[in-house]
VOMI-836261 format. One line per 10 residues: number of its first residue (from 1); for each residue x negated, y negated, z negated of N, C-alpha, C. Coordinates in Angstrom, 1 decimal, padded with zeros to 4 digits. Each point is the difference from the previous one (the first is absolute). Layout:
# residues N
NUM	X,Y,Z,X,Y,Z,X,Y,Z ~ ...
***
This chain:
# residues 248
1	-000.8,001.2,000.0,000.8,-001.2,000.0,-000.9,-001.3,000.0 ~ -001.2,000.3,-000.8,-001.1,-001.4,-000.1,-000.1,-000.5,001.9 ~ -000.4,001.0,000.8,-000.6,-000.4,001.6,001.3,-000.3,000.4 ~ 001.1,000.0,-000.2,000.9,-000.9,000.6,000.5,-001.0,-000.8 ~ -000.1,-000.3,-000.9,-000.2,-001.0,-000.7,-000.9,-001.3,000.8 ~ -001.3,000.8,-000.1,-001.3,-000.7,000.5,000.0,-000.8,001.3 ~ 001.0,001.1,001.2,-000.1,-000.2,001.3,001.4,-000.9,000.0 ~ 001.1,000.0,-000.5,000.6,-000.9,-000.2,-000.1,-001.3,-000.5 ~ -000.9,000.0,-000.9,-000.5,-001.7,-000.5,-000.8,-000.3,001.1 ~ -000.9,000.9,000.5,-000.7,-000.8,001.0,000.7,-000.6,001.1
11	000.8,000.7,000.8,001.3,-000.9,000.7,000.7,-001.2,-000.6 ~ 000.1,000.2,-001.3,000.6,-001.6,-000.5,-000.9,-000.9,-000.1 ~ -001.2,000.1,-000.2,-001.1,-000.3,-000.3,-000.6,-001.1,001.3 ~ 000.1,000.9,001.2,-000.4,-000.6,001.5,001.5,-000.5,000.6 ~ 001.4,000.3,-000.2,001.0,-001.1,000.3,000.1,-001.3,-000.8 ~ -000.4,000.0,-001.6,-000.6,-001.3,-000.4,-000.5,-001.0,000.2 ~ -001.4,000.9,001.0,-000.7,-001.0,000.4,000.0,-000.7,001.2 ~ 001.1,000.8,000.7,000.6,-000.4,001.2,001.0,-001.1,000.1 ~ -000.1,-001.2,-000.1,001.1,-000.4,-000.4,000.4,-000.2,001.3 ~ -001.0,-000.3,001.3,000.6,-000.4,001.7,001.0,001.2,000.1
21	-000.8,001.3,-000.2,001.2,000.9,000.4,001.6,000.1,-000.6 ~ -000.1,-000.3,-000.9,001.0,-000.1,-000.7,001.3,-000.9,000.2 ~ -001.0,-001.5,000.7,001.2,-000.9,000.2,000.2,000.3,001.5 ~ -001.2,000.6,001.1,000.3,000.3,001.8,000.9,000.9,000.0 ~ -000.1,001.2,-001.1,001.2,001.2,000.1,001.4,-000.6,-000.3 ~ 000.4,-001.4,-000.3,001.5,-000.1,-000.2,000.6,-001.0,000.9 ~ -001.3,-000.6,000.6,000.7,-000.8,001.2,001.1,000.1,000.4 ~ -000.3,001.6,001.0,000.8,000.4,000.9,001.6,000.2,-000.5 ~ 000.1,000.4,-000.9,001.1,000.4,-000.6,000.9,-001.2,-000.7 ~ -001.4,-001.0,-000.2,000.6,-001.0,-000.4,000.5,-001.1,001.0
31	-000.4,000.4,001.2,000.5,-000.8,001.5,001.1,000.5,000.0 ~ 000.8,001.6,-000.1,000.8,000.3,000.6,001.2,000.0,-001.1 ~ -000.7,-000.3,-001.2,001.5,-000.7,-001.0,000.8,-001.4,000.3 ~ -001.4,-001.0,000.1,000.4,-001.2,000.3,000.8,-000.3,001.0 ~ -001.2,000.7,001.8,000.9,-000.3,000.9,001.6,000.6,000.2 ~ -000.7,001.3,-000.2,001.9,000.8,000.2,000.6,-000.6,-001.1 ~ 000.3,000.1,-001.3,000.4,-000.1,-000.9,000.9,-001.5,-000.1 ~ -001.0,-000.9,000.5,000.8,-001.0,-000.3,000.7,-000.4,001.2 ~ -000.7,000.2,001.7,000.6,000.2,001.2,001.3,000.2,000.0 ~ 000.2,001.4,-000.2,000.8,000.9,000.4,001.5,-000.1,-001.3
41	-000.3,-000.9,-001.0,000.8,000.5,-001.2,001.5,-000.9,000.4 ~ 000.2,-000.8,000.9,000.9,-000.7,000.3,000.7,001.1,001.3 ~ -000.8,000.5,000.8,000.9,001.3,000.9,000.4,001.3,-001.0 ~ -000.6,000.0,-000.8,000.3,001.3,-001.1,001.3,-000.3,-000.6 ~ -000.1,-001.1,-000.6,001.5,-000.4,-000.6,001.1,-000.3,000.8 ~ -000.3,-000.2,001.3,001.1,-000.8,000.7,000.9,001.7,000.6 ~ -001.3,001.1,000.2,000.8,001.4,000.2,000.6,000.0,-001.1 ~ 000.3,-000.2,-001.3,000.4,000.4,-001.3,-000.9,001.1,-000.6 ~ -001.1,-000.3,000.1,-000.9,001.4,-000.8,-000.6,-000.6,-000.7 ~ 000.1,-001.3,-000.7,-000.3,-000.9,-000.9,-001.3,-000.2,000.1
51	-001.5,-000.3,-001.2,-000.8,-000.3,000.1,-001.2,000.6,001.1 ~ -000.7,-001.0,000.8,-000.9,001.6,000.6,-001.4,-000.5,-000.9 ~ 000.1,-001.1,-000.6,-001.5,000.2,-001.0,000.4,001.1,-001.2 ~ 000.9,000.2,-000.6,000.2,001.4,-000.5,000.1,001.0,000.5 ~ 000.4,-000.2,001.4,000.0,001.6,000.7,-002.1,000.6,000.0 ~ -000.2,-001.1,000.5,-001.4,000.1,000.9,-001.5,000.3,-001.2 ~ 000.3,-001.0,-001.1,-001.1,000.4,-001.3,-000.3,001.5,-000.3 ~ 000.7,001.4,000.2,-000.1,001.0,-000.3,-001.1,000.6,000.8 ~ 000.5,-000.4,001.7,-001.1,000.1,000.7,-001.2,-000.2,000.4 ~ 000.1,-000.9,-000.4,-001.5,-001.0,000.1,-000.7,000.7,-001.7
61	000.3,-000.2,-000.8,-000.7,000.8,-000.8,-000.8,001.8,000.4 ~ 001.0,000.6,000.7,-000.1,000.8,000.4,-001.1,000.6,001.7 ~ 000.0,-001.2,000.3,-001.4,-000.7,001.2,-001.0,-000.3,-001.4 ~ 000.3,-000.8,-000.3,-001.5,-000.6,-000.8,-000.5,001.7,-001.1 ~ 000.6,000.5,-000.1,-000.5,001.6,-000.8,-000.5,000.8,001.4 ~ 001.0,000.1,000.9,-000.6,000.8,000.8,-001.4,-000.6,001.1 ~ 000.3,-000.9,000.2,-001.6,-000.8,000.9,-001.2,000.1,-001.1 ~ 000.3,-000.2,-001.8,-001.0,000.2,-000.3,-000.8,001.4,-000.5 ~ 001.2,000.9,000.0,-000.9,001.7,-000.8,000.0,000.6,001.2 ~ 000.4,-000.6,001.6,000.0,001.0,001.2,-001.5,-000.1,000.5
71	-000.6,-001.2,-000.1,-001.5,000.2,000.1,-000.8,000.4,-000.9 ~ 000.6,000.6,-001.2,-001.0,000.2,-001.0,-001.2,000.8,000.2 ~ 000.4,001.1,001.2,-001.1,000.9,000.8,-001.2,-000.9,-000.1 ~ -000.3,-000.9,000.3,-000.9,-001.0,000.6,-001.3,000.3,-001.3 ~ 001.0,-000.3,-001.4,-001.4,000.3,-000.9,-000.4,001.3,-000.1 ~ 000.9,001.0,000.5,-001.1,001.5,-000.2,-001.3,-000.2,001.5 ~ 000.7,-000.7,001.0,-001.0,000.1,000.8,-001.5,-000.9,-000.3 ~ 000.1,-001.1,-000.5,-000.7,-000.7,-000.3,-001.5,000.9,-000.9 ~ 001.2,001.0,-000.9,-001.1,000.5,-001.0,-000.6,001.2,000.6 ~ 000.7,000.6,000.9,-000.8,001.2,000.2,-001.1,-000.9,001.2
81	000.2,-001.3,000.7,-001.1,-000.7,000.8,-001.4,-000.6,-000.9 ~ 000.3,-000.2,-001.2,-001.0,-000.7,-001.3,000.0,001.1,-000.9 ~ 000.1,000.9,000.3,-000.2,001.3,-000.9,000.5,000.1,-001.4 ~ 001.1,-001.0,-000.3,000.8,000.3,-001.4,000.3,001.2,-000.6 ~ 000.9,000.3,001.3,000.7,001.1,000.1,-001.4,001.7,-000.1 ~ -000.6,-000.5,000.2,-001.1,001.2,000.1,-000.5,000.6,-001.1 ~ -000.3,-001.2,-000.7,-000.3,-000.2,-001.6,000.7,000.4,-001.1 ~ 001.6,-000.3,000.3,000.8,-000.1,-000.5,000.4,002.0,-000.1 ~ 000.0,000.0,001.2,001.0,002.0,000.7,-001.3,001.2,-001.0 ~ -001.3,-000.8,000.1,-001.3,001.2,-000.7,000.4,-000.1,-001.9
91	000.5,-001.1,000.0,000.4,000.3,-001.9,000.7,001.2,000.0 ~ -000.2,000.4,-001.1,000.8,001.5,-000.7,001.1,-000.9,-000.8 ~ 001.1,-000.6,001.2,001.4,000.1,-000.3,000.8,000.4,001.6 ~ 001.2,-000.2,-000.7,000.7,000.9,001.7,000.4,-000.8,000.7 ~ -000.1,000.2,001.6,000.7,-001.1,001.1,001.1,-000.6,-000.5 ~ 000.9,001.0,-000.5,001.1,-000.5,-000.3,000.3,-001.2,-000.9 ~ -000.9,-000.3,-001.2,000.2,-001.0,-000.6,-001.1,-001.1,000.5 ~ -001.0,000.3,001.2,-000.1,-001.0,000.2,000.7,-001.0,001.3 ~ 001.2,001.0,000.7,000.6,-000.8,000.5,001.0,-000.5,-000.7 ~ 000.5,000.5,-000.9,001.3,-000.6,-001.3,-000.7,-001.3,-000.6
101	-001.0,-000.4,000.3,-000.6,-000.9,-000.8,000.2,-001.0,000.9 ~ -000.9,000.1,001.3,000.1,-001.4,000.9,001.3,000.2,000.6 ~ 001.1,000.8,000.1,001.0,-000.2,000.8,000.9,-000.8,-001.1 ~ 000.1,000.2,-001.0,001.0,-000.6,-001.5,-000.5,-001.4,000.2 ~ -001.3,-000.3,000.2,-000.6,-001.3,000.2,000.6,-000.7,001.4 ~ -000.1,000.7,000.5,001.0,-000.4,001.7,001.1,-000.2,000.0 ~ 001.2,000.8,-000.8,001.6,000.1,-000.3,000.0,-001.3,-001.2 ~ -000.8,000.0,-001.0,000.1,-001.4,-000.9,000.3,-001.2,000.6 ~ -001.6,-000.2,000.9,-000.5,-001.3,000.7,001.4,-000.4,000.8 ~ 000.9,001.0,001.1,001.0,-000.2,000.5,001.4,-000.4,-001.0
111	000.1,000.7,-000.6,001.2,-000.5,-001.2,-000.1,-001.4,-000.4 ~ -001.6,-000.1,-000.1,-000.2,-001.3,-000.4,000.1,-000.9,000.5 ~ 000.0,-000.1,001.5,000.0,-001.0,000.8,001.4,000.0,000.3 ~ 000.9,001.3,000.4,001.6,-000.2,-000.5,000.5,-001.0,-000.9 ~ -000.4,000.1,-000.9,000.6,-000.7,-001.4,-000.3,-001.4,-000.1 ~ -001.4,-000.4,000.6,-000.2,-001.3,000.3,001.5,-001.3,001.5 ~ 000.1,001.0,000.5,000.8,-000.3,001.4,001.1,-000.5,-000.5 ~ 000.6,001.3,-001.3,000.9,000.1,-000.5,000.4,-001.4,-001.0 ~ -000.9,000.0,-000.6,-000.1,-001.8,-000.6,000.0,-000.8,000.8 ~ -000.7,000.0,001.4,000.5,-001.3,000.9,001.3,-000.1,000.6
121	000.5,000.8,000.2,001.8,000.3,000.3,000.3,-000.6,-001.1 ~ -000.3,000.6,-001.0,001.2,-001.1,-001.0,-000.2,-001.4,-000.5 ~ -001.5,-000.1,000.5,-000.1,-001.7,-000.4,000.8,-000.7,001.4 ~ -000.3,000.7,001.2,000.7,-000.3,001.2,001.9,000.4,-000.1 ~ 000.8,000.3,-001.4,001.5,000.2,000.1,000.2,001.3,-000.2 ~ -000.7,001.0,000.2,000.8,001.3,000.3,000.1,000.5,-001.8 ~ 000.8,000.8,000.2,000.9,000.0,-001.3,000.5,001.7,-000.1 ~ -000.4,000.2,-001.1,000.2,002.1,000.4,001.3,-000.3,-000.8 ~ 001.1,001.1,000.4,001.3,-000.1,-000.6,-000.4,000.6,-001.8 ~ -001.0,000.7,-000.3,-000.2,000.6,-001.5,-001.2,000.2,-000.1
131	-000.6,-000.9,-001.0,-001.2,000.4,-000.3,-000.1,001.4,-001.1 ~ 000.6,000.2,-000.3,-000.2,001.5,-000.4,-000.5,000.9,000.8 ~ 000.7,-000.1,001.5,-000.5,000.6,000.9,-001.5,000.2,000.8 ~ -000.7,-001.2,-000.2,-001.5,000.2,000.0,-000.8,000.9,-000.4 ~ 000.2,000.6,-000.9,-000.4,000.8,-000.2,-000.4,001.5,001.2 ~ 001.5,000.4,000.6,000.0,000.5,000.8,-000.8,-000.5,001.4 ~ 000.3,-001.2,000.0,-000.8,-000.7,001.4,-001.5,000.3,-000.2 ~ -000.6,000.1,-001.2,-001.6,000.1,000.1,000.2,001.7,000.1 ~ 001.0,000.9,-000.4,-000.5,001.4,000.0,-000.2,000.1,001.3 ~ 001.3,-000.6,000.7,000.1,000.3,002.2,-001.6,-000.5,000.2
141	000.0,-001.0,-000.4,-001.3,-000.9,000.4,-001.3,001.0,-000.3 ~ -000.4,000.8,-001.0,-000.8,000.6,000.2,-000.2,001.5,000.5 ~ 001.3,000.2,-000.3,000.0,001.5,001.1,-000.2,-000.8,001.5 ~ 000.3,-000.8,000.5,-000.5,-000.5,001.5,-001.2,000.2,000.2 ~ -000.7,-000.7,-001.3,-001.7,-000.2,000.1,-000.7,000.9,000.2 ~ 000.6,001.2,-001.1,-001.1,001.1,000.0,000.2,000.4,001.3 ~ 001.2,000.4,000.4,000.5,000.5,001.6,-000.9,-000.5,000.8 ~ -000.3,-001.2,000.2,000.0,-000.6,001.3,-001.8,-000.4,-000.5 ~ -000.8,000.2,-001.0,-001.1,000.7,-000.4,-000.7,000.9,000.4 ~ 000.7,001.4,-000.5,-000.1,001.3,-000.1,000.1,000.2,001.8
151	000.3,-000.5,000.8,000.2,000.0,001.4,-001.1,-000.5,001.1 ~ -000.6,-001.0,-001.0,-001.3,-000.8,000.6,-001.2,000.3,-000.5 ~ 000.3,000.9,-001.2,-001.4,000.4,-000.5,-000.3,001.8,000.9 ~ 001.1,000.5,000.1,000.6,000.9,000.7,-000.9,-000.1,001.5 ~ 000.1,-001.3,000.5,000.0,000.2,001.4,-002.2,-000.5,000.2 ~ 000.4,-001.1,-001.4,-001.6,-000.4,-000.3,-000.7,001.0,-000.2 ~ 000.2,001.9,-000.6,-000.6,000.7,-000.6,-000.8,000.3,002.0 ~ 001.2,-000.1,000.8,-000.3,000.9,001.2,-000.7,-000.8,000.9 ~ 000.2,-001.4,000.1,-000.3,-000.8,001.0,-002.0,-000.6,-000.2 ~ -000.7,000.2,001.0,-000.8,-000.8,-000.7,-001.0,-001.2,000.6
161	000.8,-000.5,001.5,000.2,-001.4,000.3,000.8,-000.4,-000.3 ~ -000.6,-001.4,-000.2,001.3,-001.3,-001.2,000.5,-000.1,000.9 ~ -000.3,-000.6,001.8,001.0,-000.2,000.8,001.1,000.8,000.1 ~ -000.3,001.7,000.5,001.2,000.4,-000.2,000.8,000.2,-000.9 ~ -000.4,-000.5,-002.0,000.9,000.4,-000.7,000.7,-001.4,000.4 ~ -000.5,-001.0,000.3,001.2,-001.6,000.2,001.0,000.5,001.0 ~ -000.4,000.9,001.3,000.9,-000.2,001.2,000.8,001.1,-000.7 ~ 000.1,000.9,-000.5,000.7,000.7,-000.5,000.8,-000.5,-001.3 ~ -000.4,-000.9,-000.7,001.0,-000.6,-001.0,000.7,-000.8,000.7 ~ -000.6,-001.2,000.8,001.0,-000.8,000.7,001.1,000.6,001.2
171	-000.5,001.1,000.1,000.9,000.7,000.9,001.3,000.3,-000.9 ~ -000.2,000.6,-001.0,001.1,000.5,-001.0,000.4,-001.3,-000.8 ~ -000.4,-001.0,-000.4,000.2,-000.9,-000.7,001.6,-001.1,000.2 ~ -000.8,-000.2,001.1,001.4,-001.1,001.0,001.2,000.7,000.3 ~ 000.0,001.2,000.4,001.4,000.7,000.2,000.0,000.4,-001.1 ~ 000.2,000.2,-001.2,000.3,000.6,-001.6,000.5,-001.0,-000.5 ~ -000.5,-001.3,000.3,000.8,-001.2,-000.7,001.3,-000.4,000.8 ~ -000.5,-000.4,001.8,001.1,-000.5,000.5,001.1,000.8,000.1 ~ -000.3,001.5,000.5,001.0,001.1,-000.1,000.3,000.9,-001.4 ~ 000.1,-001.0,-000.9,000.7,-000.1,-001.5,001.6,-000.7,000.1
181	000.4,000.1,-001.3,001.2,-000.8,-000.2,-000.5,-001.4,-000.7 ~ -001.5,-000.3,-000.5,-000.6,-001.5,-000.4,000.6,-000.6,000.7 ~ 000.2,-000.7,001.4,000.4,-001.2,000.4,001.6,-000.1,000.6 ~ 000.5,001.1,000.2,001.4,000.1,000.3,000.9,001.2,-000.6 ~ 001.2,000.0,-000.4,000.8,000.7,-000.2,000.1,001.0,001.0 ~ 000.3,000.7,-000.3,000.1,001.9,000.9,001.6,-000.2,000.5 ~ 000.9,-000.5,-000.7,001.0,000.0,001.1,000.4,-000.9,001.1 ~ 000.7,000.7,000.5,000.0,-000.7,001.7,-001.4,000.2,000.7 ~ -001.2,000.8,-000.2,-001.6,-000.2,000.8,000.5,001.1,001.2 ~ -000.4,000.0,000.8,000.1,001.3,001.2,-000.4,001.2,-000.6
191	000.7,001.3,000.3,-000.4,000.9,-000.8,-001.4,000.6,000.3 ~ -000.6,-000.3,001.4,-001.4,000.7,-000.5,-000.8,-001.0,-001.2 ~ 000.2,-001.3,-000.2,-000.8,-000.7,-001.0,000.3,000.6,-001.0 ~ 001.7,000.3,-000.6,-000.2,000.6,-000.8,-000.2,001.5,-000.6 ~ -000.1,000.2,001.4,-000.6,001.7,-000.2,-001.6,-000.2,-000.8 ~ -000.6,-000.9,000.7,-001.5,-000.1,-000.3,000.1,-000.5,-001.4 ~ 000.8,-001.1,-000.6,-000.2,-000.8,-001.0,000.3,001.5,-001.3 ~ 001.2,001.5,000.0,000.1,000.4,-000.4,-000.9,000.7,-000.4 ~ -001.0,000.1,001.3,-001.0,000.8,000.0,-001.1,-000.6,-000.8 ~ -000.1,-001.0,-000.1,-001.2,-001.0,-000.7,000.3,000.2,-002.0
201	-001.2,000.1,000.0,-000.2,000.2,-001.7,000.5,-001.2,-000.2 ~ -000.9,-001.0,000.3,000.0,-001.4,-000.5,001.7,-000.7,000.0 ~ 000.9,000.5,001.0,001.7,-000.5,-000.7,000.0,001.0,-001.1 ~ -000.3,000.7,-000.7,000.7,000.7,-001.5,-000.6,-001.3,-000.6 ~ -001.5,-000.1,-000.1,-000.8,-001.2,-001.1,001.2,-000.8,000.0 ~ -000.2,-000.6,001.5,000.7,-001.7,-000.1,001.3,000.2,-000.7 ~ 000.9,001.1,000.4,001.5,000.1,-000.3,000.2,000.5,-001.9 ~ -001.3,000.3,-000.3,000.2,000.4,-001.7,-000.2,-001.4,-000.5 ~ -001.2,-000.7,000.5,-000.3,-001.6,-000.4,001.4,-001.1,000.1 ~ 000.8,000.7,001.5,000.4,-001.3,000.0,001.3,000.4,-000.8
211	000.2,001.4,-000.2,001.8,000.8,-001.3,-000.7,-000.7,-001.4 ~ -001.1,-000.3,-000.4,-001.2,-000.3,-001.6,000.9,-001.3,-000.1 ~ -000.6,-001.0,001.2,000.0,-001.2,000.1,000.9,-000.6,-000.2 ~ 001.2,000.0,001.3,000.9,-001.0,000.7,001.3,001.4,-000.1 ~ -000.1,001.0,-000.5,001.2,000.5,-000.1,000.7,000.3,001.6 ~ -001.1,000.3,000.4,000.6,000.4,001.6,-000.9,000.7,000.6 ~ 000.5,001.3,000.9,-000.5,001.3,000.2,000.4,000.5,001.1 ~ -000.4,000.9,001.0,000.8,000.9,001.4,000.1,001.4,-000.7 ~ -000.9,000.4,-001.0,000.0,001.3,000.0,000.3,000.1,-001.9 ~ -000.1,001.0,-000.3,000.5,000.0,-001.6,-001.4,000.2,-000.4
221	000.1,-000.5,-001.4,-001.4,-000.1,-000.7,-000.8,001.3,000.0 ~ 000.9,001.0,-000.4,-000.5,001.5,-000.3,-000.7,000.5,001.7 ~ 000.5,-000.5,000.9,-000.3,000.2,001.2,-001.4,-000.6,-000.1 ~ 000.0,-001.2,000.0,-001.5,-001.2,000.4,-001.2,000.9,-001.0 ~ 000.4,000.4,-001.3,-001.1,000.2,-000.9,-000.3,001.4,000.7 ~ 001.1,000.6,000.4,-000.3,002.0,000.6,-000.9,000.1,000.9 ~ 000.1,-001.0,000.7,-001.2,-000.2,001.7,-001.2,-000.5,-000.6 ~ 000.1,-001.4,-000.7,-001.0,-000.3,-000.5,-001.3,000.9,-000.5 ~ 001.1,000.9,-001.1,-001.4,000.7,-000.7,000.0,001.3,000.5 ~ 000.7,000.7,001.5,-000.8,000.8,000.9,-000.8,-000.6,000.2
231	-000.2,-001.2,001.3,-000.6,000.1,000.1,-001.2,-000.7,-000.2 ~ 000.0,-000.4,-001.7,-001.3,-000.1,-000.7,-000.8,001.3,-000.6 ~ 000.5,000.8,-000.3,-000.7,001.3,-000.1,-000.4,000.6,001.2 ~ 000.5,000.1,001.0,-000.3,000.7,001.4,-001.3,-001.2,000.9 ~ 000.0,-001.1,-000.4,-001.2,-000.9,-000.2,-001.0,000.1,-000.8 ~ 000.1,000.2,-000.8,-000.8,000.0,-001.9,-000.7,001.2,000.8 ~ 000.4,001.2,000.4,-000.3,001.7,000.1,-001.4,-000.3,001.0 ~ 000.9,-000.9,001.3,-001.0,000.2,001.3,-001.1,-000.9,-000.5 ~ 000.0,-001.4,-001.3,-001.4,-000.7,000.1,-001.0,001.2,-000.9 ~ 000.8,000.6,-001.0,-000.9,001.3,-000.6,-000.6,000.7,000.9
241	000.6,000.8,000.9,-000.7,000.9,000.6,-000.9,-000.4,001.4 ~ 000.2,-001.3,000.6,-001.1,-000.8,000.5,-000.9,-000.2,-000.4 ~ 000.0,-000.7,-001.8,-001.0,-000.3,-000.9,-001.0,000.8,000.0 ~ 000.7,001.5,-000.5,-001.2,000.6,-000.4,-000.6,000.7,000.8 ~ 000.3,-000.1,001.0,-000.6,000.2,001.6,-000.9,-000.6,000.8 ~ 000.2,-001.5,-000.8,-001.3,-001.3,000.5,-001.3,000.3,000.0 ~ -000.8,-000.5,000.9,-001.4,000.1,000.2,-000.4,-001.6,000.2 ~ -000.7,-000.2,-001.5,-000.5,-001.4,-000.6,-001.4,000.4,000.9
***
């Protein structure tokens, strides 16, 4: 338990000191609150679906977790390139907790930056119908993280140019968000969108965040959480058995 302990502070340790990364990772998410959000909140209401800066906050939280723990691959590559990872895999402890260590550090850092977003929404108006319900919003929020972690360390274990782990995360990246339910409601969409959107992990996240939040949902809770934590174990499995397959 101490080496993941260890390899987790170290990740808190180096997003600390990052403070550029920290504020570049929420830009984006933070463009697409403002512009959509405040844009579009006058055609949202005029269909009668009331707020769309309440609809839209669930999502964007849910971009800002997934843009940040989907590259997390990037630091196992870094280390097995500067021999961390080399150093690290010859200790007499097991792969296993040394990927539990920097990936918990990866699913944190993302939560974290969630939660931060999450405060700018509400200094920017948005308003969760129960704060009791937060609670829940950070459990969705970190089953995302590890998910969408455990996927990039997964793919980091196998890949070992940085270029192609980017063209392969940006490949999966942009369609996981856009072909989500984050920026639009699932009824009325054409049904292959929502064939795909069903298909997408990322509408269970958004649709548990946005049932937590704003009390509004496509699918039933028990549904969002059922998908969710398949397929976080059936992720969690494949970064394990990649892991301990890696050649630092």
């Amino acid at each position: 338990m101490n080496i993941i302990y260890i390899l987790w502070l170290r990740q808190m340790k180096k997003y600390r000191r990052s403070g550029i990364r920290m504020v570049l990772s929420l830009v984006q998410p933070l463009v697409y609150f403002l512009t959509l959000g405040f844009g579009f909140n006058a055609l949202f209401q005029q269909a009668g679906r009331g707020s769309y800066i309440q609809f839209v906050v669930p999502g964007v939280v849910a971009q800002t977790i997934l843009f940040t723990s989907i590259f997390w691959g990037v630091n196992i590559m870094w280390d097995k390139q500067f021999g961390f990872l080399k150093e690290t895999l010859v200790a007499p402890v097991s792969r296993l907790k040394v990927m539990l260590g920097g990936s918990l550090g990866g699913a944190t850092i993302a939560v974290i930056q969630g939660c931060v977003l999450f405060i700018i929404a509400l200094i920017f108006g948005f308003h969760p119908y129960s704060w009791t319900m937060l609670l829940l919003t950070l459990v969705v929020m970190s089953m995302l993280a590890v998910t969408m972690v455990s996927f990039s360390s997964g793919v980091g274990s196998v890949v070992n140019d940085m270029q192609a782990f980017m063209a392969i995360t940006n490949f999966l990246v942009i369609p996981l968000f856009f072909l989500s339910s984050a920026l639009f409601p699932l009824e009325g969409v054409p049904k292959v969108m929502k064939a795909i959107a069903y298909a997408n992990p990322l509408t269970y996240a958004v649709d548990a965040m946005r049932a937590s939040l704003v009390n509004q949902s496509h699918f039933s809770l028990a549904t969002d959480l059922s998908v969710m934590l398949g397929t976080m174990l059936l992720l969690f499995y494949f970064s394990i058995y990649r892991f301990k397959r890696i050649q630092a």
